[in-house]
N, C-alpha and C positions, 0 to 999 in steps of 0.2 A: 084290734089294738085296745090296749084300757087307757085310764085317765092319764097316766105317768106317762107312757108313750107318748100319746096326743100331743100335751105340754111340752115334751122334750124335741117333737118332730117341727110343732110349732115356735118352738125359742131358736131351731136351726136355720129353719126357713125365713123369721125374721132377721138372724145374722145375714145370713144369701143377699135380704133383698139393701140391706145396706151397702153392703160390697157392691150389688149391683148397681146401684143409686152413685157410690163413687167412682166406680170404673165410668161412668157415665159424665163424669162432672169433670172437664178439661179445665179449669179455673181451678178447681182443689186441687188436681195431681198435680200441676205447676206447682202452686205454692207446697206441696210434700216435697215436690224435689226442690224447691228453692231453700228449703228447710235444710234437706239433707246436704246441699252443696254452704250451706253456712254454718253446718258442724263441721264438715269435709276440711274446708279451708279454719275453722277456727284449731282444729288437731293440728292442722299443717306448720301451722305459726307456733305449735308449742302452748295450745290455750286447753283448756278442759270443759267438759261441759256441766253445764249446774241446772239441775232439773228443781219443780217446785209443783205442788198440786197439792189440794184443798180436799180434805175428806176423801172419797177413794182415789183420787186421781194422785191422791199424794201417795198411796201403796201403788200406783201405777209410775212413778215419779223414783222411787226405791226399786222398784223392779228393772226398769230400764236403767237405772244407774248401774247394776248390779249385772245385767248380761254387759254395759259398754265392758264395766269392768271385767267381769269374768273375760266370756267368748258367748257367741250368739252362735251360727249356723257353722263359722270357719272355726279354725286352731291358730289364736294369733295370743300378741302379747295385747294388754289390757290395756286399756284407754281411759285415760284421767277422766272420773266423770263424780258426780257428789250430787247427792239427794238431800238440800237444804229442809226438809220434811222428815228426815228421819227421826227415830223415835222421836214421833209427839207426843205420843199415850202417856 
């Protein structure tokens, strides 16, 4: 393997052990699904969601706004959601 493998095999296996770290951590998947069940119910009521992050979290903050609204994995209609962070530049 040369240099660029190494690095690329080791930035995958640092992603793994994070996942692994959170599949492990029952107090964080609570609060993910407490998360998801408090979008769940704020769409139910007719509400949207408004995302916001700080330097890259805020392109992480438009991206998620953008698959609510588009579609993610299914084929559905689009889900009110606004990226308070867009164009900042």
């Amino acid at each position: 393997m040369n240099k660029q493998q190494d690095f690329i095999q080791q930035q995958i296996q640092a992603s793994l052990a994070v996942k692994q770290t959170l599949l492990g951590d029952a107090e964080l998947l609570a609060q993910i699904g407490q998360a998801c069940d408090l979008l769940i119910s704020a769409y139910r009521k007719g509400n949207k969601a408004l995302l916001a992050g700080n330097g890259g979290s805020a392109a992480d903050a438009q991206h998620m706004a953008a698959e609510l609204v588009g579609r993610f994995y299914i084929d559905r209609p689009g889900l009110p959601a606004i990226a308070l962070t867009t164009d900042t530049s």
